[in-house]
ZAMARDREN-320531 format. One record per atom (N, C-alpha, C): x negated, y, z negated; atom name; residue number from 1; residue in one letter. Coordinates in steps of 0.001 Angstrom, whole numbers, always signed. Layout:
# ZAMARDREN-320531
     east    north       up  name  resi  resn
        X        Y        Z    CA   NUM     a
...
# end
This chain:
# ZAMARDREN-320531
     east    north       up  name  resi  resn
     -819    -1193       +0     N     1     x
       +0       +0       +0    CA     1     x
     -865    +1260       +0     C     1     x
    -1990    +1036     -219     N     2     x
    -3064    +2403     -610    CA     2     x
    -2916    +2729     +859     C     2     x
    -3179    +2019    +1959     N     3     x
    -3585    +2491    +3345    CA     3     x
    -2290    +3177    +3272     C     3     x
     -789    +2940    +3750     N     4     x
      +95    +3783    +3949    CA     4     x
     +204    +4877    +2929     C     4     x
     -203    +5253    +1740     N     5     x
     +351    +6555    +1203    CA     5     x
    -1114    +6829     +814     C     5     x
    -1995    +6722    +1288     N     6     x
    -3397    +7472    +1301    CA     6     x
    -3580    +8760    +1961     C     6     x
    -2794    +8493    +2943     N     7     x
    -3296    +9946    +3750    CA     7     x
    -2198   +11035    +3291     C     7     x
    -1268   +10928    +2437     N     8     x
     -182   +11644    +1873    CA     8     x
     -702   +11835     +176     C     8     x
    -1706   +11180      -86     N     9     x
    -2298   +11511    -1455    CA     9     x
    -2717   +12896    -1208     C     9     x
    -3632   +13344      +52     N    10     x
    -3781   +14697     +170    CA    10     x
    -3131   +15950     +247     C    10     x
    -2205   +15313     +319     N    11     x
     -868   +16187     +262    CA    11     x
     -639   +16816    -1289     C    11     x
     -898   +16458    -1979     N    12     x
     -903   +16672    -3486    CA    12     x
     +464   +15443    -3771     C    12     x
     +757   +14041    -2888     N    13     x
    +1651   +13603    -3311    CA    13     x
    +1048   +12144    -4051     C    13     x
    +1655   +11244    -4416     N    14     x
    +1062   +10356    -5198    CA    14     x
    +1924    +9226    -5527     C    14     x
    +1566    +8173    -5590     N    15     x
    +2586    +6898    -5853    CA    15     x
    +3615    +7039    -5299     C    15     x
    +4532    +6800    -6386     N    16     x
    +6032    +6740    -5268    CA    16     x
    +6463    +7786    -4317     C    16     x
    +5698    +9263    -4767     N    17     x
    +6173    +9968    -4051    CA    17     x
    +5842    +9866    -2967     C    17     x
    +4414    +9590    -2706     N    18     x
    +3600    +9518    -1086    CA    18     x
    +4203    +8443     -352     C    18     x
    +4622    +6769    -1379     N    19     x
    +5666    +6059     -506    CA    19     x
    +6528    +6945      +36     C    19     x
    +7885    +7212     -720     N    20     x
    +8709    +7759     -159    CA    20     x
    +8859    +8912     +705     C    20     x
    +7311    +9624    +1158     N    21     x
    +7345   +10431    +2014    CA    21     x
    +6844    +9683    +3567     C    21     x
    +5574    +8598    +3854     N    22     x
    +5597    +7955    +4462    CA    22     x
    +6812    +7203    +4878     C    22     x
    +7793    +6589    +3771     N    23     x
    +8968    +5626    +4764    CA    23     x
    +9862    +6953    +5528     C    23     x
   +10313    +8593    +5253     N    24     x
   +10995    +9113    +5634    CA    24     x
   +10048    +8935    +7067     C    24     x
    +9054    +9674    +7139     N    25     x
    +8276    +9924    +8220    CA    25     x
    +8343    +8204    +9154     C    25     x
    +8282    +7549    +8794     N    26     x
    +8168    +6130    +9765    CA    26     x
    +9821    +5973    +9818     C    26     x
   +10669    +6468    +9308     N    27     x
   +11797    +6163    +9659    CA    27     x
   +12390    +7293   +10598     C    27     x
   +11823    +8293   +10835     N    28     x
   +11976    +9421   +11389    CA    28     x
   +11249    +9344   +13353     C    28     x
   +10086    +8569   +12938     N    29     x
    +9299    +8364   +14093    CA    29     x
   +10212    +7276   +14507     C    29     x
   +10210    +6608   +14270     N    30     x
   +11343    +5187   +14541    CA    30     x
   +12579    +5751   +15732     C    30     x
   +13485    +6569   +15028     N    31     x
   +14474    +7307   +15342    CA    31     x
   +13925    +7954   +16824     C    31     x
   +12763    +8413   +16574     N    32     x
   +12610    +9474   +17777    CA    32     x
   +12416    +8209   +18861     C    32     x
   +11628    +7700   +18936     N    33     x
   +11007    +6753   +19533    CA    33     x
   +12269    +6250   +20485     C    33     x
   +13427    +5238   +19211     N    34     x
   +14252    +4500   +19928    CA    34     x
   +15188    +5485   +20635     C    34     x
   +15799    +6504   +20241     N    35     x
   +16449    +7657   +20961    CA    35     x
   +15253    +7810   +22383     C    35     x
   +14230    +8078   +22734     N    36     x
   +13529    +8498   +24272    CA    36     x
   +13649    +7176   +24704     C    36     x
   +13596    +5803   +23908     N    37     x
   +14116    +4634   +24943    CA    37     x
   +14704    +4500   +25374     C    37     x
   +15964    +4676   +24796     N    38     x
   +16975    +4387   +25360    CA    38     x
   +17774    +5242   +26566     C    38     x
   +17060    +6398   +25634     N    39     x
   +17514    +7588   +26938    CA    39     x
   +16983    +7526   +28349     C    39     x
   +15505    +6882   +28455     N    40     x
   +14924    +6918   +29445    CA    40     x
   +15473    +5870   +30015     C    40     x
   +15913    +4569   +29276     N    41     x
   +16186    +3066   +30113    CA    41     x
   +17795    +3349   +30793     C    41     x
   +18527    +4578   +30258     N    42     x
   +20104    +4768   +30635    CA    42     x
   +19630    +5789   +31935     C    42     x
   +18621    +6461   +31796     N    43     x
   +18802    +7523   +32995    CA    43     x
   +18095    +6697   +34234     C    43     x
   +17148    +5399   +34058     N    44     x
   +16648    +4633   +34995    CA    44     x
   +17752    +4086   +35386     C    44     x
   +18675    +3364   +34736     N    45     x
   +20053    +2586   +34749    CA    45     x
   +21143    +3472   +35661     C    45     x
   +21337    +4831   +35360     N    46     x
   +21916    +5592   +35740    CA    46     x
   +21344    +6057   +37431     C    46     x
   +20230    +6200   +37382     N    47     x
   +19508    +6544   +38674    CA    47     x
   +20099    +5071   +39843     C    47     x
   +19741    +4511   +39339     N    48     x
   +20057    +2886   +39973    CA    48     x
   +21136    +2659   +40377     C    48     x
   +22272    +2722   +39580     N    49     x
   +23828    +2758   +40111    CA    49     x
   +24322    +3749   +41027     C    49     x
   +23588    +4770   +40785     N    50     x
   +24000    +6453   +41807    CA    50     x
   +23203    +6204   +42949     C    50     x
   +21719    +5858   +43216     N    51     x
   +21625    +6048   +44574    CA    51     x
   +21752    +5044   +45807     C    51     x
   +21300    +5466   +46297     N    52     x
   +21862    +4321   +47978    CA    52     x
   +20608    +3022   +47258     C    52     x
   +21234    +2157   +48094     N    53     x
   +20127     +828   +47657    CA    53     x
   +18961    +1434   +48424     C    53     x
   +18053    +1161   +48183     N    54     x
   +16748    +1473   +49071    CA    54     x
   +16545     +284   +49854     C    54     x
   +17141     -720   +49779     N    55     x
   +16665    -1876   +50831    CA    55     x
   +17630    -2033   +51512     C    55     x
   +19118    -1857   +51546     N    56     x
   +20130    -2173   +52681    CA    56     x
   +20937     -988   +52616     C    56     x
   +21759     -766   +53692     N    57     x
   +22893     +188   +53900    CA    57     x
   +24352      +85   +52946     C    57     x
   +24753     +897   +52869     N    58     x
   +25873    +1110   +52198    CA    58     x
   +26944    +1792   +53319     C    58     x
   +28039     +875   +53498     N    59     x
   +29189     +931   +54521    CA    59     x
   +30215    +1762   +53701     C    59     x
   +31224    +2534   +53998     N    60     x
   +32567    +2961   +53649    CA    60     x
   +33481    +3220   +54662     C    60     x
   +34525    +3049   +54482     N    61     x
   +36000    +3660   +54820    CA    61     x
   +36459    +4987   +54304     C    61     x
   +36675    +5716   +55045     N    62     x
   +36967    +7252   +54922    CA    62     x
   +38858    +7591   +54685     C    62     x
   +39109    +7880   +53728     N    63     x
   +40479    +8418   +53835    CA    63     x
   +40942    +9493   +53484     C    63     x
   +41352   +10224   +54088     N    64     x
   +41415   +11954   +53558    CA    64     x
   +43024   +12058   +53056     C    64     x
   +43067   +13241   +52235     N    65     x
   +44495   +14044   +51882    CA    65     x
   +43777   +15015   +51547     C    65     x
   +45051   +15579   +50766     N    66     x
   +45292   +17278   +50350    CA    66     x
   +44671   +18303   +51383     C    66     x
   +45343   +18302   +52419     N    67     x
   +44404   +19685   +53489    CA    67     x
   +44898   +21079   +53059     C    67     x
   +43260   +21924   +53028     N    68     x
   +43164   +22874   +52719    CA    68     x
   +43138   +23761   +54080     C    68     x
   +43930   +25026   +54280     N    69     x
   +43411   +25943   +55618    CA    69     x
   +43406   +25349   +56942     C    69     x
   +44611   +24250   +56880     N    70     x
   +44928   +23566   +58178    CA    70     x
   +43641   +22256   +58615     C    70     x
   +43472   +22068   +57571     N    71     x
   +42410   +20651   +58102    CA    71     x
   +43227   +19811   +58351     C    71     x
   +42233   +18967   +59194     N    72     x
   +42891   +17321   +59354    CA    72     x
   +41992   +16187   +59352     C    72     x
   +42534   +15122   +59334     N    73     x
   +42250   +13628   +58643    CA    73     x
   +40921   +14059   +60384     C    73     x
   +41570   +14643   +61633     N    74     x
   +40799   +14174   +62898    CA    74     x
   +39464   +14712   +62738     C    74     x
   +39256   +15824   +62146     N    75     x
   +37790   +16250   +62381    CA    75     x
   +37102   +15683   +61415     C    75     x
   +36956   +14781   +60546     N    76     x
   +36356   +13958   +59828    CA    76     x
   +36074   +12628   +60574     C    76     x
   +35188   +11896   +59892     N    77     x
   +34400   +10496   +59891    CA    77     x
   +35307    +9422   +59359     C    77     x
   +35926    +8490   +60405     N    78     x
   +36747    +7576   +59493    CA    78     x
   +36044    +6429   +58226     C    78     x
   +34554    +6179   +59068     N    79     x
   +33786    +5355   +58614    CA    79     x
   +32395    +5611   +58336     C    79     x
   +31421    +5909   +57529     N    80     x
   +29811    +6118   +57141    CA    80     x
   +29454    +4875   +56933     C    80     x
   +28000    +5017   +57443     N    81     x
   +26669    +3634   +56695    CA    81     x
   +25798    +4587   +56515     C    81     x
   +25841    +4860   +54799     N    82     x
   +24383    +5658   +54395    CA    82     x
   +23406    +4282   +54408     C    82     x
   +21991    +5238   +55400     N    83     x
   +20683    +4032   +55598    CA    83     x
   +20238    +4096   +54553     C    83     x
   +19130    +3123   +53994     N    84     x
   +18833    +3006   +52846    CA    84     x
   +17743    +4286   +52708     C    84     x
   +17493    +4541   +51227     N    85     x
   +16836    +5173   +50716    CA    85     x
   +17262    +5532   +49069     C    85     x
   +15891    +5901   +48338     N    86     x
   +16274    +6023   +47293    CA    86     x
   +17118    +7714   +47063     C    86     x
   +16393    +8565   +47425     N    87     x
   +16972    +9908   +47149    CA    87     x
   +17651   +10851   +48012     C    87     x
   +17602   +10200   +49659     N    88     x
   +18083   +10806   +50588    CA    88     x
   +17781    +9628   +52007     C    88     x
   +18596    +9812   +52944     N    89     x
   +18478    +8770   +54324    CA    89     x
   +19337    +8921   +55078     C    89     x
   +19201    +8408   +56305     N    90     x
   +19984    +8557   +57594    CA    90     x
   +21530    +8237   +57263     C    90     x
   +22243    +8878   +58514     N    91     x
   +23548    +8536   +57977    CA    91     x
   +24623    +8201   +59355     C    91     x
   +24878    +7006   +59627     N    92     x
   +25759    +7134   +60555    CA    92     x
   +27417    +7062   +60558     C    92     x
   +27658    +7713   +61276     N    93     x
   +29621    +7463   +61359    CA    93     x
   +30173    +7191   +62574     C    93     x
   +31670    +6753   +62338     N    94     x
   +32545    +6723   +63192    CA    94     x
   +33540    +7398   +63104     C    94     x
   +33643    +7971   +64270     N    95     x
   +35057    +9675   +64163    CA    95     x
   +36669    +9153   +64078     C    95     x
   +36979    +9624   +63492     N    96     x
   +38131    +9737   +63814    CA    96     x
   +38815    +9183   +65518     C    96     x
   +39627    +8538   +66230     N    97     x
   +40055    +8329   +67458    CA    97     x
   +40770    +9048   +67972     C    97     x
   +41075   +10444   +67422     N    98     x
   +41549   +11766   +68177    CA    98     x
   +39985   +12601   +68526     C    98     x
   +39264   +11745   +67545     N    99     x
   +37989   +13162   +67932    CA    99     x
   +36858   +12388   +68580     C    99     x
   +37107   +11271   +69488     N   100     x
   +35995   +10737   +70613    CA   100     x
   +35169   +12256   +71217     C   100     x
   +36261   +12641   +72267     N   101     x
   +35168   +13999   +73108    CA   101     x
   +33980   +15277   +72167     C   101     x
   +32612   +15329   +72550     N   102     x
   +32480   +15813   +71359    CA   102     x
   +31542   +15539   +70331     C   102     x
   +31810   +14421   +69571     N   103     x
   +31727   +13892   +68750    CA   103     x
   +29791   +13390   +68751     C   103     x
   +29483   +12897   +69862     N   104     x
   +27838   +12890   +69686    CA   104     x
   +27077   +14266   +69368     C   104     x
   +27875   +15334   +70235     N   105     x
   +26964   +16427   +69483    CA   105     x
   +27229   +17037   +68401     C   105     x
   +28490   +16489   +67626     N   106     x
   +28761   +17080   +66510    CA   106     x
   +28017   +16260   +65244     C   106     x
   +27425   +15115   +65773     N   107     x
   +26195   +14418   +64606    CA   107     x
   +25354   +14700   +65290     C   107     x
   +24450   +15618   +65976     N   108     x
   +23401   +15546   +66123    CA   108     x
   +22212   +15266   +65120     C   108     x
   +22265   +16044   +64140     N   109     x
   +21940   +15590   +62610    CA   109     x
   +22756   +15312   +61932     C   109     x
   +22395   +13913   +61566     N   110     x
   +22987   +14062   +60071    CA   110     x
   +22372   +12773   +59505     C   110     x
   +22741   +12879   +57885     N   111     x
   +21888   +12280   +56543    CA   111     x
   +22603   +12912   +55324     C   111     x
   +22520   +12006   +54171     N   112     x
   +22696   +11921   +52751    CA   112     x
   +21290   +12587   +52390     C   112     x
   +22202   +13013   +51085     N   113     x
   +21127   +13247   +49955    CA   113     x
   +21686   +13518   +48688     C   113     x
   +20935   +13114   +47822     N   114     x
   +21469   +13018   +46241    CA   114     x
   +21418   +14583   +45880     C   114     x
   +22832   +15026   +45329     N   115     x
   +22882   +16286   +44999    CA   115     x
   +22646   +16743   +43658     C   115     x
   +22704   +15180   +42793     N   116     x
   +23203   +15299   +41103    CA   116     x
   +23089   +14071   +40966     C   116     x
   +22965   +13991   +39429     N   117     x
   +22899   +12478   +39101    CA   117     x
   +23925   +11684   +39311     C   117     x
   +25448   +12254   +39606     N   118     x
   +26147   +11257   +39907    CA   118     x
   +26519   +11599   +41148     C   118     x
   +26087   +12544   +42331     N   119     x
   +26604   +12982   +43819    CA   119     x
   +26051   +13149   +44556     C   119     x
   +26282   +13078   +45961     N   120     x
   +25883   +13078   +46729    CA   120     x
   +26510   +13694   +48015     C   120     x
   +25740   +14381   +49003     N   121     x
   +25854   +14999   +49839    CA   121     x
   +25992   +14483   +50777     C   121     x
   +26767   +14026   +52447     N   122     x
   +26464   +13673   +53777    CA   122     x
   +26980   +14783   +54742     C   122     x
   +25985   +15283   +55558     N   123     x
   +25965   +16112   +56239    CA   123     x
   +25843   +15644   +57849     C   123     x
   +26399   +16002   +58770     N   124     x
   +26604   +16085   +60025    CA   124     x
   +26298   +17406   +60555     C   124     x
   +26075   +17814   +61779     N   125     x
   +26070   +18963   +62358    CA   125     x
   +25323   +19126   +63455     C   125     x
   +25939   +19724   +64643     N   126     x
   +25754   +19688   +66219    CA   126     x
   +24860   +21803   +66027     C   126     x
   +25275   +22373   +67026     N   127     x
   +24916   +23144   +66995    CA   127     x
   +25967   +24469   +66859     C   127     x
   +27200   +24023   +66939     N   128     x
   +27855   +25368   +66408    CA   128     x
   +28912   +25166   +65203     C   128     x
   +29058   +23689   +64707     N   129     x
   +30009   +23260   +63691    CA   129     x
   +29367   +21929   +62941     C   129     x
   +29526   +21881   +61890     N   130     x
   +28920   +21062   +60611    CA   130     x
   +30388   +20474   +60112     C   130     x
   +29736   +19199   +59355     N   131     x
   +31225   +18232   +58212    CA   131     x
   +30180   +18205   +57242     C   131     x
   +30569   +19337   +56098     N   132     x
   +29728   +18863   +54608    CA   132     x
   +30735   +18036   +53838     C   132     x
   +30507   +16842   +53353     N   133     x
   +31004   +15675   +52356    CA   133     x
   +30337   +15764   +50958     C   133     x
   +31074   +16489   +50197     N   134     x
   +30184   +16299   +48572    CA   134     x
   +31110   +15378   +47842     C   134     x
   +30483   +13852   +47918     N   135     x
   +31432   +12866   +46784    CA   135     x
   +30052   +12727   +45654     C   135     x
   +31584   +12216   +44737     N   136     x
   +31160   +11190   +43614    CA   136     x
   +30618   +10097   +43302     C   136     x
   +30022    +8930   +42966     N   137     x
   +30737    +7749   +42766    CA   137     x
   +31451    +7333   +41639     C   137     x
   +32697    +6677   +42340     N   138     x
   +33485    +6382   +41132    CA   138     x
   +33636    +4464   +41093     C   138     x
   +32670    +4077   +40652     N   139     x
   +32569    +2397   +40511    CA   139     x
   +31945    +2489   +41713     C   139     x
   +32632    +1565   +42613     N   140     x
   +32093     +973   +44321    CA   140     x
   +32520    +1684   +45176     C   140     x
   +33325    +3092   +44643     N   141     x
   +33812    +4389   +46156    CA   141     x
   +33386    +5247   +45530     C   141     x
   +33825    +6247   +46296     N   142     x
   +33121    +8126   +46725    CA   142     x
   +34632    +8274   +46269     C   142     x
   +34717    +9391   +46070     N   143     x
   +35479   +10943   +45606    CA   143     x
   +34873   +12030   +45723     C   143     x
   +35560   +12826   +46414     N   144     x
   +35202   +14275   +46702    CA   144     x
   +36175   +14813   +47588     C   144     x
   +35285   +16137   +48743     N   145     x
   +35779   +16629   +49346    CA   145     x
   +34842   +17056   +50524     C   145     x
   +35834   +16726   +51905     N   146     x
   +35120   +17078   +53023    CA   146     x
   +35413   +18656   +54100     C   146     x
   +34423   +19211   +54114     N   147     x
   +34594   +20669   +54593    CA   147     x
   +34393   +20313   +56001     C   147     x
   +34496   +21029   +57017     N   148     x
   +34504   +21900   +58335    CA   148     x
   +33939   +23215   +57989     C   148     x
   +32996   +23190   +59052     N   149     x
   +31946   +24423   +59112    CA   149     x
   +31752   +24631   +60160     C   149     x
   +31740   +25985   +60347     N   150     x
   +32083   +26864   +62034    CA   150     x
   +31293   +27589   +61906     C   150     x
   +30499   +28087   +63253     N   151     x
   +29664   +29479   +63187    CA   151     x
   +30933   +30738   +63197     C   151     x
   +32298   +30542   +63417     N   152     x
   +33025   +31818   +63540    CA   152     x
   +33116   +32109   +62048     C   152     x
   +33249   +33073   +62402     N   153     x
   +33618   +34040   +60565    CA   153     x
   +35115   +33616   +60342     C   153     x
   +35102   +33333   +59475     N   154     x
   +36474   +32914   +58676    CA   154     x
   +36162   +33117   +57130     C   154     x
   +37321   +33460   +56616     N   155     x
   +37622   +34021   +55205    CA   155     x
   +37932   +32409   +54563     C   155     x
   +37143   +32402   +53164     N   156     x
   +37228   +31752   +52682    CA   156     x
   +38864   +31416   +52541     C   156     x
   +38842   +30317   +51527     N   157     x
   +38596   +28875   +51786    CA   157     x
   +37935   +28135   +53584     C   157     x
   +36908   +27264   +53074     N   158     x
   +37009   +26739   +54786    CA   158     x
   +37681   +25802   +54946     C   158     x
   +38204   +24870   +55981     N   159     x
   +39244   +24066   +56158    CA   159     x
   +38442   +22886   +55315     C   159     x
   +39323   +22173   +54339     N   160     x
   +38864   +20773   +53879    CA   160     x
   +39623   +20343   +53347     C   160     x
   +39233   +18972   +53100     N   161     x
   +40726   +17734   +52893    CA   161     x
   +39660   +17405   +51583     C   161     x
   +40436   +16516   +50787     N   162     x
   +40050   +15749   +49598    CA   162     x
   +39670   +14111   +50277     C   162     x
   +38323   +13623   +50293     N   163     x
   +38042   +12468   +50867    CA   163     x
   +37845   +10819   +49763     C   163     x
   +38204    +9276   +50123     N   164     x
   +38076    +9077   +49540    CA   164     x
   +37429    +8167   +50222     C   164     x
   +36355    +7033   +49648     N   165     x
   +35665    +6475   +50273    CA   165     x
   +35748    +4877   +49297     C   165     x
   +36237    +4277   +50141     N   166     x
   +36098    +2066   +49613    CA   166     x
   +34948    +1353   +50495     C   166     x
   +34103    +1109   +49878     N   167     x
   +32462      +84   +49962    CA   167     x
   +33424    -1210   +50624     C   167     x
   +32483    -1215   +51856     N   168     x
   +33040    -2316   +52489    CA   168     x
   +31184    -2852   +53035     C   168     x
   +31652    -4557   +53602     N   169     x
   +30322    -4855   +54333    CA   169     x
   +29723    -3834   +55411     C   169     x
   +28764    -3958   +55447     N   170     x
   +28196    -3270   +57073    CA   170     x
   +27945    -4428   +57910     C   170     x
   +28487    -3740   +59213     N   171     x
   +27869    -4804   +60101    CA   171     x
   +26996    -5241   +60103     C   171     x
   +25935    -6587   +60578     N   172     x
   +24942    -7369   +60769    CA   172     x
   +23906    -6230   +61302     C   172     x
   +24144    -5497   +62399     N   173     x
   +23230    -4220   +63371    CA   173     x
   +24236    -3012   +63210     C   173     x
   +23349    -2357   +62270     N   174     x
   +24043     -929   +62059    CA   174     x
   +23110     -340   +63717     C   174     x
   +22592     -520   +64337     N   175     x
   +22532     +371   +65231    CA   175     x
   +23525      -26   +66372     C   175     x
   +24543     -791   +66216     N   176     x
   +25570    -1144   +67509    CA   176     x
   +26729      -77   +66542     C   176     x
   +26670     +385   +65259     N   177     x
   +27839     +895   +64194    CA   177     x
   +27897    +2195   +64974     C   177     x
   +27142    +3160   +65426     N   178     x
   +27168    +4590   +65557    CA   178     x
   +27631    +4721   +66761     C   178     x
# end
């Protein structure tokens, strides 16, 4: 017992007292310790469930409501495969079947990216109109909302629907999907 309340003898403390100041202090370090474990093993845990797998694609089904400023279900993506990656990656879709014409240059770019620990961003955009998608995950789907973006000036609100997204397989060749 001398080794643990030795270095607390200098303290001006002594016998029981230097015990009982060592067990606060080792019960205190204890505390800190298991609190940054756990915190760190929930935000690794947490990181893990939120982003795209880094080794395979992640497929969804697109379903829109609530239109804002005259949107519609057509200028959206019925279907996404975010490519893998951990914090951001390619992103392909399938349009809507009112919005075939078009539609290649309106993905000219596009890709995910993690916006927040639990969201994420998929972006599209040709050269004079963009689809920003900011979902959630909620279990194995997305929640959010999908905008329309125009180079014309328009007064806020911009047109957008409330989107919801159900995890389905991806095809065998996501490059026959786009």
């Amino acid at each position: 017992m001398y080794i643990a309340t030795g270095a607390f003898e200098s303290d001006g403390f002594a016998g029981a007292d230097a015990t009982m100041r060592y067990v606060a202090y080792a019960r205190v370090l204890c505390l800190v310790l298991l609190t940054v474990a756990c915190s760190t093993s929930a935000q690794q845990r947490e990181r893990a469930e939120l982003s795209v797998n880094p080794t395979q694609a992640e497929c969804y089904t697109l379903a829109y409501s609530d239109a804002v400023k005259n949107a519609s279900a057509r200028l959206f993506p019925v279907w996404v495969a975010l490519k893998p990656g951990p914090d951001s990656g390619g992103l392909i879709a399938r349009p809507h079947p009112d919005f075939r014409d078009g539609w290649r240059a309106m993905t000219e770019f596009a890709g995910w990216k993690r916006i927040s620990a639990d969201s994420l961003e998929l972006m599209f955009s040709g050269r004079y109109e963009a689809i920003n998608i900011h979902v959630a995950r909620a279990g194995s789907n997305l929640l959010g909302r999908a905008t329309w973006l125009s180079d014309l000036l328009q007064a806020d609100p911009q047109p957008s629907m409330r989107v919801e997204g159900s995890r389905e397989s991806c095809p065998p060749d996501l490059s026959s999907a786009s």
